[in-house]
C-alpha positions in Angstrom: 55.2 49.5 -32.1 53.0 49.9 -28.9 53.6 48.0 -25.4 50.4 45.6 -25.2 47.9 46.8 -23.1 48.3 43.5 -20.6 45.3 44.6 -18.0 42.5 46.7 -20.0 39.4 46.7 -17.8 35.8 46.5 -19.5 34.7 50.2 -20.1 31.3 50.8 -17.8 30.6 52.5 -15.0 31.3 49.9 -12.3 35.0 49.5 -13.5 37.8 51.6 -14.5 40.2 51.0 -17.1 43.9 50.8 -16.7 46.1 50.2 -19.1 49.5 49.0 -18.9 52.0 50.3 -21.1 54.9 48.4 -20.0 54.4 45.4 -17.5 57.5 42.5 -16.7 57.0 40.1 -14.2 58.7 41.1 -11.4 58.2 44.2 -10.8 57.6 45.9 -7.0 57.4 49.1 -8.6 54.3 50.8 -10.4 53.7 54.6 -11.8 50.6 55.2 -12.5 49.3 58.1 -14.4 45.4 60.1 -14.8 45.0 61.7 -17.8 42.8 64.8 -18.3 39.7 65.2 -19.9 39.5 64.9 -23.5 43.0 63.5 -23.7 42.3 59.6 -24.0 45.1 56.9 -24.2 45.4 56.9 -27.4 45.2 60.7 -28.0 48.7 60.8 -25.9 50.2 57.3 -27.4 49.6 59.4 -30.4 50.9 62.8 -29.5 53.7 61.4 -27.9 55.2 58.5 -30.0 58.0 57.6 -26.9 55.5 56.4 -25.3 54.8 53.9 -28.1 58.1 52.5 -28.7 59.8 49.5 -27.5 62.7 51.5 -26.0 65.2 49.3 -25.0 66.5 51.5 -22.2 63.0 51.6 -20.9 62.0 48.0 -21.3 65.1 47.5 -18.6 63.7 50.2 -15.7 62.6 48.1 -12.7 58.8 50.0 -12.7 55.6 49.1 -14.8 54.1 52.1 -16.6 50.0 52.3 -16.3 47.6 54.6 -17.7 43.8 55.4 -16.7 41.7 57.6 -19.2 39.6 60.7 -17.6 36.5 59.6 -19.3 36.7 55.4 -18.0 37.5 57.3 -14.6 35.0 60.0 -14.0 32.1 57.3 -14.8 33.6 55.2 -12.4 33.4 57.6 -9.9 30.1 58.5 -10.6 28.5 55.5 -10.2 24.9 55.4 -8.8 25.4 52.7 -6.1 26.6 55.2 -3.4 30.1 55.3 -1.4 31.9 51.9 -1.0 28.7 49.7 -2.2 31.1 48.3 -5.2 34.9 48.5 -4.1 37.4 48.8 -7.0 37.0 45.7 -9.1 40.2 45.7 -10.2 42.1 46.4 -6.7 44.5 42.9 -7.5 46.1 45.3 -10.1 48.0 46.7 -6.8 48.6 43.9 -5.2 51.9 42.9 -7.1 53.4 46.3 -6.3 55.3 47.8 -2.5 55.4 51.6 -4.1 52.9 52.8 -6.4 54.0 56.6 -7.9 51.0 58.5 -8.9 51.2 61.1 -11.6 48.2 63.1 -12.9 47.0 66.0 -15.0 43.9 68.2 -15.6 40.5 66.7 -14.5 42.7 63.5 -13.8 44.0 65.3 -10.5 40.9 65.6 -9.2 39.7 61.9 -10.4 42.6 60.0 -9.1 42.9 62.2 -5.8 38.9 60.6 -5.3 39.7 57.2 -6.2 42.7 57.2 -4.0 41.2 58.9 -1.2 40.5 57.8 2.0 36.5 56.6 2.9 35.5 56.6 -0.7 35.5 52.9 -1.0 36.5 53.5 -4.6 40.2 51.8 -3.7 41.3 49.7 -0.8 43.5 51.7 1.9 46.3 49.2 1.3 46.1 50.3 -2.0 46.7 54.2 -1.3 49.0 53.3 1.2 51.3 51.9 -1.5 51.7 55.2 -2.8 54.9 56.7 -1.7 55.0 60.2 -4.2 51.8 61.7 -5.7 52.7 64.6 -8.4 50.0 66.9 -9.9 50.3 68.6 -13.5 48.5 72.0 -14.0 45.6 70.3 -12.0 43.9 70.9 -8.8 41.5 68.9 -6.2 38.6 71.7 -7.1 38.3 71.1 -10.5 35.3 73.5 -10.9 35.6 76.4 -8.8 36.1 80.2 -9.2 39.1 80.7 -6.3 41.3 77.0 -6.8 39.9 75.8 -10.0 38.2 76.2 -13.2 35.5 79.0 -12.9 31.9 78.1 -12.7 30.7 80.0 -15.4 33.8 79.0 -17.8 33.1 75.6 -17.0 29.2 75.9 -17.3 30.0 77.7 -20.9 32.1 74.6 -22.1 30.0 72.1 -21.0 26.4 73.5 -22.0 28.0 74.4 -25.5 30.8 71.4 -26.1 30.8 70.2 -29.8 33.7 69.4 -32.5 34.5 73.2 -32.8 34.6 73.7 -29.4 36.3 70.5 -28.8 39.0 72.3 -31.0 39.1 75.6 -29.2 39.8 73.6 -26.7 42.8 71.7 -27.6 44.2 74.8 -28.7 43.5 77.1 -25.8 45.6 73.5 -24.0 48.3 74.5 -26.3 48.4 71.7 -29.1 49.4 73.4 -32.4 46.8 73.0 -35.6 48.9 70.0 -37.1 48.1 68.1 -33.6 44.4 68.1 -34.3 45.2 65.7 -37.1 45.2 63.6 -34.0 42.2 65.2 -32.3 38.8 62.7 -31.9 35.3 63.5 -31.2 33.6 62.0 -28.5 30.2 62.1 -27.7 31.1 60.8 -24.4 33.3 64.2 -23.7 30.3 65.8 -23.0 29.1 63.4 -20.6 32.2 63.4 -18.7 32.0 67.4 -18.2 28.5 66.5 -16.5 29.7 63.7 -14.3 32.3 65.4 -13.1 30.0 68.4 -12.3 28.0 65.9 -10.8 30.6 64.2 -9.2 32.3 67.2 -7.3 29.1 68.6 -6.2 28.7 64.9 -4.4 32.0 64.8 -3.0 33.8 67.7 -3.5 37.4 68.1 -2.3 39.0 64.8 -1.7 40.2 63.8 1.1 44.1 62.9 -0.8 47.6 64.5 -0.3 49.6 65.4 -3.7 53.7 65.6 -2.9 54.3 67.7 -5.6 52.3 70.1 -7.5 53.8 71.8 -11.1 51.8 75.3 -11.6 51.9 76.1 -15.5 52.0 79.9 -16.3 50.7 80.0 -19.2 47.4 77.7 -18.4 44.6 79.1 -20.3 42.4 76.1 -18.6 43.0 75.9 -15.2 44.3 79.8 -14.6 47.8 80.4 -13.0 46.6 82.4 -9.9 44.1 79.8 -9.0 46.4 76.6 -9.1 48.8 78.9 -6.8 46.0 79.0 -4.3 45.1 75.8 -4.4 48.5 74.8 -3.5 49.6 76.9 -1.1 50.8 75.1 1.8 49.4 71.4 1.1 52.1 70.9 -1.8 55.8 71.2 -2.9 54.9 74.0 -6.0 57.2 74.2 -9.1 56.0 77.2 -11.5 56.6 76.3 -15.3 56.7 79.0 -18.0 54.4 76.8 -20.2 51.2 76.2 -20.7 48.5 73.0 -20.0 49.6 70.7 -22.8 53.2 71.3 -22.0 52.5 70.7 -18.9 51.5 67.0 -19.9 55.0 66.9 -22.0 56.7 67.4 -18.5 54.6 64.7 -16.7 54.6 61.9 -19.7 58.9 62.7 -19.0 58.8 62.3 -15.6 56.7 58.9 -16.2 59.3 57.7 -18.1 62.3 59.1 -16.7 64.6 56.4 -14.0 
C-alpha cells in the first residue's frame, strides 16, 4: 500500500509537482528529494517497494518524506516568463517546516540546485534558507558539460536520437537489470525534458546553490567518474562509491528513509 500523495501540484509549466510520501501533522522536519531524468515517481515507488509501504517504524520518524519528478521540474524551470516573474506557486509547502534536507540525483542535482538557488525567483530565500544539509547522488551542477558533466556530444547523441530502445540502453547503461524494465515507461515527454534542460542550462548555467555532501559513483556510465570528481573538488564533502548510477539512487532512497 502507497502513502497518499497529500500535496500533488497540477503538472504545467508554471508549477512543480511535489509529492508527499509521508506527511503527519506536526512535523518541523521535511526531506525533500529530485529525482533524475527518466526516473518518475512512480518508476522508483515501483523499483523500490519500501518506499511504498506503510512501515510502521517509518510512519513514527518525526520528518515528512517529499518527492519532485525531473520531468514536472525541468518544465518548471523553463518557463517562458523570465527570472522571478512567477515565484514558486507552491512556496506554503515550506512554510510548516524549520529544517528542510535536500537530497538529489542525476539531472535532479542540477534542477533542485536552480530552484533552490539564490536570485532565481524560482523559491523564496526563506525557503532555501530552511535547508540545513543538501546531499548530491552521482549528479553534478553542469549537467551537460565535457570537464564536470555529461559530454556535449554524448548528450547531443541521446537527445537528438531518444526513443523506446534508446530509453532502454539507457536504463541499462544506469545499471537496472533486464527484469527492471518490466517497470520501464515511455514517455514522449522524456525527450522534451532533454531539450529543456539543454535549454535551461544554456540560460542559467551553474547555479548559484551549495551541496553539503556529494557521493561520486565509480562505476557511472552516465555522468563519468573523473568528471563528477572535478566537479566536486573543493565545494563539497566527496564519498566515492564502487557502484554505478542506479545504485547510486539505492543509496540516496536509504538515506531518505533512514532516522
Amino acid at each position: 500500500m502507497r502513502f497518499l500523495p497529500v500535496c500533488r501540484e497540477q503538472k504545467n509549466k508554471e508549477i512543480m509537482e511535489i509529492r508527499f510520501l509521508k506527511r503527519k501533522p506536526g512535523n518541523k522536519k521535511l526531506r525533500i528529494t529530485f529525482l533524475g531524468f527518466s526516473f518518475s515517481i512512480d518508476l522508483v515507488l515501483d523499483l523500490f517497494p519500501e518506499l511504498s509501504e506503510t512501515s510502521s517504524e517509518l510512519q513514527e520518524e518525526d520528518f515528512d518524506l517529499a518527492m519532485v519528478d525531473f520531468s514536472s521540474a525541468i518544465r518548471y524551470l523553463a518557463k517562458p516568463d523570465g527570472v522571478g516573474e512567477k515565484p514558486f506557486a507552491g512556496k506554503e509547502t515550506f512554510d510548516v517546516y524549520d529544517e528542510v534536507a535536500l537530497y538529489a540525483h542525476s539531472f535532479g542535482v542540477y534542477a533542485a540546485g536552480l530552484f533552490f538557488s539564490a536570485g532565481t525567483g524560482f523559491c523564496p530565500a526563506v525557503t532555501k534558507s530552511k535547508i540545513h544539509s543538501a546531499s548530491a547522488f552521482s549528479g553534478t551542477l553542469h549537467p551537460i558539460n565535457d570537464e564536470q558533466g555529461i559530454p556535449l556530444r554524448v548528450f547531443a547523441l541521446t537527445r537528438r536520437n531518444f526513443n523506446a530502445a534508446t530509453l532502454q540502453t539507457f536504463r541499462l547503461r544506469c545499471g537496472l537489470k533486464q527484469q527492471d524494465m518490466q517497470h520501464s515507461e515511455v514517455s514522449e515527454n522524456f525527450s522534451e525534458d532533454l531539450a529543456f534542460t539543454e535549454q535551461v542550462y544554456n540560460h542559467y548555467g551553474k547555479p548559484d546553490f551549495h551541496y553539503d555532501y556529494a557521493v561520486v559513483a565509480m562505476k557511472d556510465k552516465i555522468f563519468p567518474f573523473r568528471n563528477q570528481l572535478a566537479a566536486w573538488q573543493n565545494t563539497a564533502a566527496t564519498i566515492t562509491m564502487d557502484c554505478n548510477h542506479f545504485e547510486a539512487l539505492g543509496m540516496m532512497i536509504d538515506k531518505l528513509t533512514k532516522p
